[in-house]
N, C-alpha and C positions, 0 to 999 in steps of 0.2 A: 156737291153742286145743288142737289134738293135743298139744302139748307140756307145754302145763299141763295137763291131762286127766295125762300120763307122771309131772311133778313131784307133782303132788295126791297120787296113791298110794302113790310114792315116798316122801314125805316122812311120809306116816301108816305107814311100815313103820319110817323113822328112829326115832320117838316109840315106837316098842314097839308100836302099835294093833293092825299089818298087818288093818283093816278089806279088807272085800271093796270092789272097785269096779268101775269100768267096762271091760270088754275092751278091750286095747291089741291095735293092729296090731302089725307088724312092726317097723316103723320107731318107733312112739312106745318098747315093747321096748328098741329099740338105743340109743336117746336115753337112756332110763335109764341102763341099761348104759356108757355114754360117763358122764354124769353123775356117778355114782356112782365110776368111777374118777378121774375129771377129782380130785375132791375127796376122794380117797385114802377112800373110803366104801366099797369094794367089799366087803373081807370079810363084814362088819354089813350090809349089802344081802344080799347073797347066805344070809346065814343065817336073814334076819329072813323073807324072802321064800318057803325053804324052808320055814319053819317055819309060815307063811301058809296062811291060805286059798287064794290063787293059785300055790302050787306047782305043781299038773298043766299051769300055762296059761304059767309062763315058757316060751318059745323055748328050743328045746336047745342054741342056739349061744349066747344071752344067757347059759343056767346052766353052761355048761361056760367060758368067760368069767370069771364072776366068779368059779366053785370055785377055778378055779385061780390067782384072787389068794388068797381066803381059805384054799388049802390052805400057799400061799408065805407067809402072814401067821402061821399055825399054825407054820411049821417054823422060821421068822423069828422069833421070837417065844420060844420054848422057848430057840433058844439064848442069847437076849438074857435073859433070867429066871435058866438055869442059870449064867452066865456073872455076872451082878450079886449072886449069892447063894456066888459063889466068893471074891467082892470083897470084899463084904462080910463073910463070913468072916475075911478077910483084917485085915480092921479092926477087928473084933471081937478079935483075939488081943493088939492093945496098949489094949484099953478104947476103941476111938471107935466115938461110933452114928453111924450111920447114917440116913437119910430119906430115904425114894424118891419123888421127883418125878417128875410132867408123866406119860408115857407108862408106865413103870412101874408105878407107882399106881395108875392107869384098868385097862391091859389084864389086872395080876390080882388086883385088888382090887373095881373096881366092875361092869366089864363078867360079862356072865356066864360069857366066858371069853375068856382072852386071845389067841386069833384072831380078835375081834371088834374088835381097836382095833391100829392098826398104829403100830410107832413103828423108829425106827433106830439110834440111839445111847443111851446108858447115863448117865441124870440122878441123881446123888447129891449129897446136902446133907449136908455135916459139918460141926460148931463150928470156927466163926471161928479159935479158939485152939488147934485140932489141923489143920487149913488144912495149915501145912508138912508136918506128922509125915505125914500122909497120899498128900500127895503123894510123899514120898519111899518112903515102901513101894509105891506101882504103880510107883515108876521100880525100884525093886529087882526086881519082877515082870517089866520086861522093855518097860514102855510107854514110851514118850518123844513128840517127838525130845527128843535134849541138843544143845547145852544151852538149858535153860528160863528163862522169860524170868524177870525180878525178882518176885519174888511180891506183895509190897507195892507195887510202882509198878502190875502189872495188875490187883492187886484194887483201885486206887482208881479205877476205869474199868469194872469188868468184876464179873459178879456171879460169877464162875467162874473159875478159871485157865485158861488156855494148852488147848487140848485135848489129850489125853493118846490117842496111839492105840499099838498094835501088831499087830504081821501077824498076819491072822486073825482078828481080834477087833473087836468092837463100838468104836465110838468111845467115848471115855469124856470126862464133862465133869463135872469135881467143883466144885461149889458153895457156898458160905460163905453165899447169903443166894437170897433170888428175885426180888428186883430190880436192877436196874443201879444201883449207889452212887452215880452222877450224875442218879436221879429226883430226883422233887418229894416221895416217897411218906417219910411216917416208919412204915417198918416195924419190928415188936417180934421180934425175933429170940428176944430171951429169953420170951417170950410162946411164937413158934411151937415155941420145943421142950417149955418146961412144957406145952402143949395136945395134942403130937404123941403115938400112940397105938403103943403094941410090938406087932406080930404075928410071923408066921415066913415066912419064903423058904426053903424047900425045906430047915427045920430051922435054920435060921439066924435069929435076932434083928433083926428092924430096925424101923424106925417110918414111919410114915403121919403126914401131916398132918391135924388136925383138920378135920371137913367143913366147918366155914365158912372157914377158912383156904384148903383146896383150892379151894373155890370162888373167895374172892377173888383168889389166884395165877393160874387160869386163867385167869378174867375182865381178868384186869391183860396178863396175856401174852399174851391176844387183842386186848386194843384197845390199850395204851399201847405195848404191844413190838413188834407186829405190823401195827398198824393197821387190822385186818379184811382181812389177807393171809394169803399161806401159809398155804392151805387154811382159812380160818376157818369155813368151813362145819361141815370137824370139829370144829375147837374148840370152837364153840355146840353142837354134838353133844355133845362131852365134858361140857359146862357139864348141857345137861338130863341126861344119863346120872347124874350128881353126884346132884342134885337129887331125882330118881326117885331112887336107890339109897339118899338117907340121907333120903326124907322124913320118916323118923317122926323121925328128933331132929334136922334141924335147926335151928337158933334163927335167925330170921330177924333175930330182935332186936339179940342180938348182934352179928351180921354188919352191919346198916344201921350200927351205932355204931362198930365196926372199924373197917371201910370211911372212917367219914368220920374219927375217931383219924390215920389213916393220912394222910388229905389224897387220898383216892383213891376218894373218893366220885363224883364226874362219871363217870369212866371204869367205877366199877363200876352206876354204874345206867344209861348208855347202854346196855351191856354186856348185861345181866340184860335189859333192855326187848327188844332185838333178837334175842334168845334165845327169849323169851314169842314176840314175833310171828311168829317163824320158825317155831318148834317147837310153840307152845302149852304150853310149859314150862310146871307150875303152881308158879307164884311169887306170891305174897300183895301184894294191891296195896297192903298198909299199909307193905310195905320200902320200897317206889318213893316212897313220901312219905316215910318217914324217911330215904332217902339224900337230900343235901344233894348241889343242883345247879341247871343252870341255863337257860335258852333256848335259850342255845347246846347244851349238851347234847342238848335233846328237838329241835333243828334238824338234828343231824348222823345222827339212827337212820334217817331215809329212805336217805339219803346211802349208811347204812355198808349198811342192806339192799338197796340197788339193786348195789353193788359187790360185796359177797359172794354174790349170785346168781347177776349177768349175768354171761355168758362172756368169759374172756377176747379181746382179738382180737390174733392173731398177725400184727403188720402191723407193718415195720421204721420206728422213728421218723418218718425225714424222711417220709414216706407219712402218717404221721397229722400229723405238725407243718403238712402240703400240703392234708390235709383239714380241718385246722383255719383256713386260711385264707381269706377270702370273696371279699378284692377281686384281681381281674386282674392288678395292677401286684403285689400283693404277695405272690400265689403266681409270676410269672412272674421276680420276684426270687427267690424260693428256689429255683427248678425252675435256675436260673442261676447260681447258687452251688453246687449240687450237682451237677450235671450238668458243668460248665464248670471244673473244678480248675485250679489253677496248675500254671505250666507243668513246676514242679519233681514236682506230685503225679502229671502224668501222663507224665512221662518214669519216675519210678517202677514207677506200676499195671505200662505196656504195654513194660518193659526199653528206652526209648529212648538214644539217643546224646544227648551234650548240644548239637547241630544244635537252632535253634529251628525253621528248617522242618520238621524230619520231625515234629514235633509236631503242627501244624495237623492233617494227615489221622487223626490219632489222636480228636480230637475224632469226628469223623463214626463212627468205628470205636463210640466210646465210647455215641455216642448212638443205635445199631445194638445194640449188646449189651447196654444197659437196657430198651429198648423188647422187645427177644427176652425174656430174663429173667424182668422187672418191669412190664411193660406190663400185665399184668391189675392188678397194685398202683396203678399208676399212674392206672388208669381207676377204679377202684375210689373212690381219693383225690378226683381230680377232679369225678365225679358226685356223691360222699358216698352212695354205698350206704348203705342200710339199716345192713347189719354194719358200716360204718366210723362211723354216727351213734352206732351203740351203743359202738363203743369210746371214742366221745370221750366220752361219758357217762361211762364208767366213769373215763376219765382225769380228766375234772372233780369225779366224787366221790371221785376217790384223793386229790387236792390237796384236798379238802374238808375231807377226813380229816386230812390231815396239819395242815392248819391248825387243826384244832379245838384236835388234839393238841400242838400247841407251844402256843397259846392255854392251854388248861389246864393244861399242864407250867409255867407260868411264873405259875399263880396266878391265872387267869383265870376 
């Protein structure tokens, strides 16, 4: 209960509310804190918080903490901005535009400033048809490696080329579309740039995507890409920050009929639902019946919000595969395939001769130096602690996941 007492207010600071609430101790404090970084949330915590009623009551080691992601998110950030508005300058002098996706777009466009949303490498969309030209002016710029792989053989696999980096500099991933060409999804390319809006980067020309567009890319790259991994807790963060920021014109209407155009209505209304219930996003309940979808869908949002909450558990495979086990004979088998290698793998581990005696005493060695180790794992597995019930939980909703997601990628 202390914890979600921590989460409760936490998460009304996410939503923009920062409502007053109940005094935290120390330790509820530090769980935030942990929280809030775990799911790369810290800067947007720490501002939403300052800016809070609860300012005078954070812990000074909680708020020096998180200033100091959010001040690393601020310096991060600037140069990731000044750096993509040099690029795209660059692209601008032979006529190709430009579209700043995913993390770009958010940290300074919709966030209220871009230390508020962290991101690391440099997402650009350019026409299909200037693909090469473009890539060949960063490789004149100095990015590589060379040489680069077939342009046509990786973009029939990849929604992006080859990643492009150089010393110093932000990774760079230029993009022709925002799906992977082997979905299910029929995406209007010629659509997203008639709809895509010009503003400036620091004097420079480039385009945004349309807000029902952003929306459904994120919503796509959270669940179909990602599977409600890799921090998906910000993603649904970025989804409500979207939503809040263009409510006066979005058209819901549109977006439900896109969405299903596209064949990518399941995944945008699981999506959009698990957002609502997390956040309280206000999403119109007449989208969720004009997206077209299915049981299976409204099956897998427990699923996706029990995994994007619970904690990870840091426990090396064979310890969870041990705790997934029930019967005697059938954990007592794995504990003996792992523990008991052939004779070849443990003449390896412990540099033996190829003498099969000196082998034997190596076992007992072997079985001394797990137990020193891994014996807390061990015991851990064996009991099924609490924290190892919950990892398997989350392991069972990760396969849940995936299965929804190949189920629906194949027209289900």
């Amino acid at each position: 209960m202390s914890r979600l007492a921590a989460r409760r207010l936490w998460f009304s600071h996410l939503r923009g509310e920062a409502l007053p609430g109940p005094s935290l101790s120390q330790s509820q404090w530090s769980f935030l804190a942990e929280e809030a970084l775990h799911h790369q949330l810290a800067a947007l915590t720490y501002r939403r918080l300052m800016d809070g009623p609860l300012a005078d009551s954070v812990p000074a080691a909680v708020a020096t903490r998180l200033r100091a992601r959010y001040l690393d998110t601020a310096f991060k950030n600037a140069v990731l901005l000044r750096r993509t508005a040099e690029l795209a300058a660059e692209l601008a002098k032979e006529g190709i535009p430009v579209i700043l996706l995913k993390g770009l777009h958010l940290a300074r466009f919709v966030y209220a400033e871009p230390a508020l949303r962290s991101m690391t490498d440099i997402d650009l969309l350019v026409p299909r048809e200037r693909l090469a030209e473009a890539e060949r002016i960063f490789l004149s710029l100095g990015y590589g490696p060379l040489p680069r792989p077939d342009l046509e053989e990786y973009t029939a696999r990849s929604n992006h080329l080859a990643k492009l980096h150089k010393p110093g500099a932000p990774v760079l991933e230029l993009h022709w579309t925002i799906e992977l060409p082997t979905s299910p999804f029929h995406i209007d390319l010629d659509g997203l740039w008639a709809r895509a809006r010009a503003t400036e980067l620091q004097g420079v020309t480039v385009f945004l995507l349309a807000p029902e567009d952003l929306l459904l890319h994120l919503a796509l790259h959270e669940s179909y890409h990602h599977g409600f991994a890799w921090s998906a807790l910000k993603g649904l963060v970025d989804l409500d920050a979207v939503v809040v920021r263009h409510a006066a014109e979005l058209d819901w209407t549109v977006l439900a009929k896109r969405a299903n155009t596209w064949g990518a209505s399941g995944f945008i209304y699981t999506t959009l639902r698990l957002v609502k219930e997390i956040l309280g996003t206000p999403i119109p309940t007449a989208t969720f019946e004009a997206l077209r979808h299915d049981p299976g869908d409204e099956a897998v949002i427990e699923a996706a919000r029990q995994h994007v909450l619970s904690p990870e558990l840091k426990l090396p495979e064979p310890y969870l595969e041990l705790a997934g086990k029930t019967g005697l004979r059938e954990r007592w088998s794995l504990i003996r395939r792992r523990v008991f290698l052939p004779r070849e793998s443990m003449q390896q581990i412990y540099g033996l001769g190829s003498s099969r005696a000196s082998v034997y005493p190596s076992y007992l060695r072997r079985v001394a130096d797990l137990l020193a180790r891994r014996g807390h794992l061990l015991l851990h597995s064996l009991l099924r602690t609490r924290t190892v019930r919950s990892g398997l939980e989350r392991e069972a909703n990760r396969r849940r996941i995936e299965r929804w997601i190949q189920h629906r990628s194949q027209g289900g």
